[in-house]
N, C-alpha and C positions, 0 to 999 in steps of 0.2 A: 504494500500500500504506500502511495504515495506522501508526503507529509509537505504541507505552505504554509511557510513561515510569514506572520504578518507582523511589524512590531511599528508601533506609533507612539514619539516623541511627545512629550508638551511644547504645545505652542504649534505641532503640525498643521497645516489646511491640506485641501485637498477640491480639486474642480471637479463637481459634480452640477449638475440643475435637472432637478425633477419634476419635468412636465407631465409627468404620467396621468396625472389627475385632470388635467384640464378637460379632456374630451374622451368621448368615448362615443364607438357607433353604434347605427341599428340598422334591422330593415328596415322594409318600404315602412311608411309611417302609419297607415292604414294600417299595420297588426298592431297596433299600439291598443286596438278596440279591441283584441283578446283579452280575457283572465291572464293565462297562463302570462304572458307578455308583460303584464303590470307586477306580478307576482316575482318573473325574473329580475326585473330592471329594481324594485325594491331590494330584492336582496343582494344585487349588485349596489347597489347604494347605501347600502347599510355595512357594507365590508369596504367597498372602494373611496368611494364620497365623491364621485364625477362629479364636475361644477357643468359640463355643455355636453350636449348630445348631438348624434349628425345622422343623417339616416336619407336614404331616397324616398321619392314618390310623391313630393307637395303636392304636385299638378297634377297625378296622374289620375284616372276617372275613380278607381275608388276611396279618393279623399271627395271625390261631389264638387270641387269649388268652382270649376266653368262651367254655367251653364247660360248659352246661347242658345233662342227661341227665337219665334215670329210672333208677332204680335197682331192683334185685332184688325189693324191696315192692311199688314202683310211686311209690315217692316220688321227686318233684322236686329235684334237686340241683343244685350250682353245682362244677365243676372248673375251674383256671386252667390255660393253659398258657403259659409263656414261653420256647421256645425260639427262635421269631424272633427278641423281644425283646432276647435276650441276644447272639444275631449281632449283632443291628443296633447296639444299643448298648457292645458289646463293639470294633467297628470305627471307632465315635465317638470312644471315649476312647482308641483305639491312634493316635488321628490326633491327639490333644490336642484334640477337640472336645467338651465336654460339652453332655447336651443342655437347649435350652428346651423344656421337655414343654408339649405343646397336647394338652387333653384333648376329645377328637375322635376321629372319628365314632361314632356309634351301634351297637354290634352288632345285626345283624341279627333275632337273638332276643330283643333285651333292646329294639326298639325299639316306640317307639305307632304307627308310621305307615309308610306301603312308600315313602313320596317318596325319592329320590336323586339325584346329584349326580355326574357326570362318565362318563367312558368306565369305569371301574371302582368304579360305583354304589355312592359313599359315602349312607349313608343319613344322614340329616340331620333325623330326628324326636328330640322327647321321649321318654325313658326311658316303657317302658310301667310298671316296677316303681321307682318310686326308691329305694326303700333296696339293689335289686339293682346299679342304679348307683353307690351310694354305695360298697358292696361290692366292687365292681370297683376303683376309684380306693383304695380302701384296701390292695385284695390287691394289685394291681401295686406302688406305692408300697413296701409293707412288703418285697414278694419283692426291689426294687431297693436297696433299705437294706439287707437282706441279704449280695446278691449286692458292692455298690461299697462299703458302709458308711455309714453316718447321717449324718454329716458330710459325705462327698462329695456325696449324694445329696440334701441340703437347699442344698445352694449350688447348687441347680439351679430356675431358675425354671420355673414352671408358669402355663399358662395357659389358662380355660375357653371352651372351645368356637372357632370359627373366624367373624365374618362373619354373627352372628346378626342383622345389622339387613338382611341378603338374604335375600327369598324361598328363593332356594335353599338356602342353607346353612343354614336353619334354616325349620322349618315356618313358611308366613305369617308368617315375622319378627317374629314371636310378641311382642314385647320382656318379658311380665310373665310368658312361660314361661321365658325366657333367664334372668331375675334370677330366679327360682325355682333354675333349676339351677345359677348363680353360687353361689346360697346354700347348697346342700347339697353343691355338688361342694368349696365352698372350705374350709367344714367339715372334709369327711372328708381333707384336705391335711391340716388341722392338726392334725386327729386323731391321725394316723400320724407326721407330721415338723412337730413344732410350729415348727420351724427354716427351715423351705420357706417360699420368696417366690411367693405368688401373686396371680394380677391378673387383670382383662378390663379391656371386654370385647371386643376384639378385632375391632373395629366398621369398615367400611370406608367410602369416603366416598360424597358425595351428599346427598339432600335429608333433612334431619331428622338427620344420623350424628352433628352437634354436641349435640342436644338428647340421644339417647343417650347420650352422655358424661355430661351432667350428673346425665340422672335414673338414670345407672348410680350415681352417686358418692352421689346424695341416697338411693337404696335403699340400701347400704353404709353410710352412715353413720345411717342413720335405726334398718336390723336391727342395727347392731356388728358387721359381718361383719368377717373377716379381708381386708384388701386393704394388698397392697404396695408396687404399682406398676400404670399404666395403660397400658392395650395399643387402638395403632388401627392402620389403613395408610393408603398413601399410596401412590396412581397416578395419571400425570399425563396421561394419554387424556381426551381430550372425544369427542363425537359419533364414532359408528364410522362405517366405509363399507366395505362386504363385497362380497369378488370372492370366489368360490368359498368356499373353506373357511380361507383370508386375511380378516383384518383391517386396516384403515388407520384410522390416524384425524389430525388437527392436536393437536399438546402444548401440555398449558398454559406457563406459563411459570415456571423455578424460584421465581420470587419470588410467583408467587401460591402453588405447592405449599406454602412454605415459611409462607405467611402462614397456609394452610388449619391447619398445624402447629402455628404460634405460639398460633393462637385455644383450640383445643382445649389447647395451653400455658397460657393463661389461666382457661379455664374452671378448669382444678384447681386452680387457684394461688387461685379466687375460692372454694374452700373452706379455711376457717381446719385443719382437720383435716388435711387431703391437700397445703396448699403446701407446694412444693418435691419431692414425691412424684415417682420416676422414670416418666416418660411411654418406653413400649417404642414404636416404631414395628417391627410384627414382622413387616409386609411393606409393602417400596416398590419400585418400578421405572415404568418410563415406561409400557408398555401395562402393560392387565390382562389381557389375552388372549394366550396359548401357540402361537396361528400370527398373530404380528403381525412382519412384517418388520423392523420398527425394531432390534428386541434384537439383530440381528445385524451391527449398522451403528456405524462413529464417531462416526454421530451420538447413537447413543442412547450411545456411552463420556463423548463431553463435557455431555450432560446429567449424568447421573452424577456425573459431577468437582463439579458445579456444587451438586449437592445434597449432597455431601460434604464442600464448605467452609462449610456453613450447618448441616446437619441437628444440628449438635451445640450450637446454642444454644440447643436446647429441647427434645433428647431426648437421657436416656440410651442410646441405641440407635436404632439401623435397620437392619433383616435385609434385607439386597439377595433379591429373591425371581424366581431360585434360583440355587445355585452352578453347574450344571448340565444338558444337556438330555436325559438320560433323567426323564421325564417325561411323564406320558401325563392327566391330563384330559380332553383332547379327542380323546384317539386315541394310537396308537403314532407317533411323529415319521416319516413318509412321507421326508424327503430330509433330507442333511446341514445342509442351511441351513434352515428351516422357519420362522422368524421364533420361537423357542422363547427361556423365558426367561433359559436360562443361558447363565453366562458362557464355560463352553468347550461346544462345538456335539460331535455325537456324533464318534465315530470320533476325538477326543480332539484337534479344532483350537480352538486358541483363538482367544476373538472378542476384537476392543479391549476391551471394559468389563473383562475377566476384567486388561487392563491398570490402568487407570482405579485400582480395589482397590489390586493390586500398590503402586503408589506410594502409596498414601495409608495403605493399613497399614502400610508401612515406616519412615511418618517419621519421624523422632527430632530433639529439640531443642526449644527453647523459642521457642513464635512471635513473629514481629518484624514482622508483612505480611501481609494477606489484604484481598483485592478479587473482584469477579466474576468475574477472569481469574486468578488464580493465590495461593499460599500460600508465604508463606516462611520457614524457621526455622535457626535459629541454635542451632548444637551449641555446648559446652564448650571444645572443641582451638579452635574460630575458624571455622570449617569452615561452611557455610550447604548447606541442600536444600531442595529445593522443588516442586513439581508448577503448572504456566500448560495451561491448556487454551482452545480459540477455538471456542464454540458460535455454530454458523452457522444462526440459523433463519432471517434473512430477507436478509442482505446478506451473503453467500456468498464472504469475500475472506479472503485474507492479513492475520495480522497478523506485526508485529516488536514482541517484549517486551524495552524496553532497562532491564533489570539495573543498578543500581549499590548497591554496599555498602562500609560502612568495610574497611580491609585493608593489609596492608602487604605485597609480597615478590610472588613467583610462586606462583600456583595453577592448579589443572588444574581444567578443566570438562567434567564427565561428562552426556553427557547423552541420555534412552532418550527414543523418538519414535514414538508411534502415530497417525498420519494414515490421511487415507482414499491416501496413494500409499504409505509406507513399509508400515502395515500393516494390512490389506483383504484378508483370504480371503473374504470372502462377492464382492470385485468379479473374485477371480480366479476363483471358481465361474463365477461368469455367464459369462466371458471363456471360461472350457472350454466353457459350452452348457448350466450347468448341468445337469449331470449325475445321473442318479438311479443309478447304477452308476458308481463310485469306483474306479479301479484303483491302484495300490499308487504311480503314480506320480505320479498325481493328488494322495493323500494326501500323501506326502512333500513335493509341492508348497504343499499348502493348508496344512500344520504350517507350513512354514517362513514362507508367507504371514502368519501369526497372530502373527512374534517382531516386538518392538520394533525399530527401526535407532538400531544404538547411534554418537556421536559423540563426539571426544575434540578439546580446545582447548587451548591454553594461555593463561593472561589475565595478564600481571601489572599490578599496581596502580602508582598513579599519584597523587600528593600524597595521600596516605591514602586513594585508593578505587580498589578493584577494579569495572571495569565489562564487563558483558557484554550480549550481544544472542540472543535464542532467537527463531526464526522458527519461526512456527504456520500452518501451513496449515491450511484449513477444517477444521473440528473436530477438531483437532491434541489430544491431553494429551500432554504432555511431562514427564516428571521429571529433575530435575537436581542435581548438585550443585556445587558450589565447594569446594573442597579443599585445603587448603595444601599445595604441590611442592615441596620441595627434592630437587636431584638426587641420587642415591645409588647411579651407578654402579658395578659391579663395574668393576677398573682393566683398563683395555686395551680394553674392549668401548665400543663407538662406532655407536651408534643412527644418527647425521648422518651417517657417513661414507659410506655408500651412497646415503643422498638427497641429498648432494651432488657426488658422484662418478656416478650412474649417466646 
């Protein structure tokens, strides 16, 4: 077994920025009307604490909000409707989520072309009428300035279109149709909430999605458009291999994901207008594919970890895509496990990654440590936390992370443990026969299969240092922390006396 030595001075820093918490995605926003759906995004919230949310579908027909008729004359008219809307984003902000709007997809009446996109045919053309489009983005906007207030409702970023440099999500990848509707959709933002942060173009990767960036940035700056901040993703799938209706593929590796990041970090930075301008990453995750088995695995939690102690040196953000596995692009989720890309699986078990979050939106303190393998910070009272994860891609072994930091006295070591042996519902799936019919025992089994294993130590220090040791099994994350203990018995009562007597 391998042994990493970590030792941290007084007075140490250390460059970390943890945007984790800022966003986090979903589907189409229309499943937001589920139970299940509110029930996941709660307990996603209750472990995470997202502050924004992003998800597809504003426009699309089963959110209702365009509806164009004829009227008693015979004239053509435009009527809004926002009562989804108001569900959906009425359950956002009761959860402390506000939303990042993506302005997306096409109504079906308002669009140029019938192409579509997923098992619930987002249509994915040009505006047949653009000032009809324009109209839309102003009446929604204005009805939600309304309904939250102007100020609420501009501290909310917005963002045009999904993924326009794909075929699919955008006719033939049009790019001089895209910066067309950059232009007018970013407009009619400013129009209505000259306050609102808006941005694209929401470009995903692959051959040419750098050059997008740039000639996004050189149209914006060339028309004087309004732009805020720049928006791409990031999946770290290379070549697929398809068994049925599965996905497989080998992952790149976080340091290339991370470089692909920096570059497109640099492009904006090489315009004098836009350096320093916040780069969104407003969807990441290991596949790009919703029946990819990984997402359900340790191993895809400690890739995660790994892009969570990095992604913040070059983005204001990155929305983990999605909190959830109600989600349907490709179909209705067939079994509990499906390779989907949220972090709690249906029937409300949670997978490692939904861990992974948990520690890392929790931290608190001022960093003093960060490596490939772990992060660590130093609170106010003296007190140290931290998250070590062990990604296993090709030598598949144990490590021991030895711990030392300044300290004086007794401390207690708390510490939560997601491995593929302490916590692995998708391995205790399999072990039942994987099951397409769940009985209530199964459940209770597979919830409790999803919790951390928690450990408790005592360390006391030793000529000014407290030192400890965290054992990682393959693709372990572990959070932890150091704490200072002094005893503070109620009198009489005697913890030792049973484990020394029994």
């Amino acid at each position: 077994m391998n042994t990493y030595d970590v030792k941290i001075h007084p007075g140490d820093t250390a460059n970390f920025t943890n945007n984790a918490a800022f966003c986090v995605g979903t589907g189409r926003m229309g499943l937001a009307l589920h139970e299940e759906y509110q029930d996941q995004l709660a307990m996603a919230q209750a472990l995470c604490g997202f502050k924004h949310i992003r998800g597809h579908g504003l426009f699309c027909d089963d959110m209702a909000i365009y509806q164009p008729y004829t009227d008693e004359n015979g004239e053509q008219r435009v009527a809004y409707c926002f009562t989804y809307l108001d569900r959906v984003f009425d359950s956002y902000l009761a959860k402390g989520l506000r939303p990042f709007i993506e302005l997306g997809f096409m109504p079906y009446k308002l669009a140029s072309g019938t192409q579509t996109l997923f098992y619930w045919k987002a249509n994915t053309t040009p505006p047949a009428d653009e000032d009809a489009w324009v109209n839309l983005i102003k009446a929604t906007l204005t009805h939600l300035a309304q309904r939250y207030g102007r100020d609420e409702v501009s501290s909310w970023p917005c963002e045009v279109w999904n993924e326009p440099n794909l075929r699919g999500f955008w006719e033939n990848a049009d790019k001089e149709k895209y910066l067309r509707l950059y232009e007018i959709s970013s407009q009619a933002v400013k129009s209505v909430l000259p306050d609102m942060k808006v941005g694209g173009p929401a470009i995903c990767g692959g051959t040419g999605s750098q050059d997008w960036v740039r000639d996004f940035l050189t149209f914006c700056r060339d028309k004087g458009l309004p732009l805020d901040f720049v928006t791409r993703h990031a999946y770290m799938g290379k070549d697929p291999l398809h068994r049925g209706r599965y996905l497989y593929h080998e992952m790149r590796t976080v340091e290339d994901l991370f470089d692909e990041m920096r570059t497109t970090r640099g492009i904006i930075d090489s315009f004098p207008e836009y350096r320093g301008m916040p780069l969104h990453i407003t969807e990441f995750n290991t596949s790009y594919n919703p029946f990819c088995p990984i997402h359900d695995t340790n191993l895809n939690a400690a890739y995660i970890a790994g892009l969570l102690a990095c992604l913040g040196d070059v983005a204001a953000s990155y929305s983990y895509w999605t909190f959830g596995d109600v989600f349907e692009e490709q179909g209705v989720p067939p079994r509990v496990f499906h390779g989907g890309f949220g972090m709690i699986a249906n029937s409300m078990i949670a997978k490692p990654t939904l861990w992974t979050f948990a520690f890392f939106n929790n931290l608190r303190g001022e960093p003093v440590y960060r490596d490939e393998r772990i992060v660590v910070l130093r609170r106010e009272d003296g007190s140290y936390e931290g998250v070590a994860w062990n990604l296993c891609r090709e030598a598949r072994e144990a490590i021991d992370v030895s711990v030392r930091v300044p300290g004086e006295g007794g401390y207690a070591l708390l510490t939560r443990t997601v491995d593929e042996v302490t916590t692995n519902p998708l391995k205790a799936w399999h072990v039942m026969g994987e099951p397409e019919s769940l009985t209530n025992v199964h459940l209770d089994f597979l919830r409790q299969a999803g919790q951390p294993h928690c450990e408790s130590r005592t360390v006391n220090a030793d000529g000014g240092e407290a030192a400890f040791t965290l054992h990682l099994r393959e693709n372990a994350v572990v959070h932890f922390t150091l704490t200072p203990a002094a005893c503070d018995s109620d009198p009489g009562y005697d913890y030792m006396w049973y484990v020394e007597h029994a």
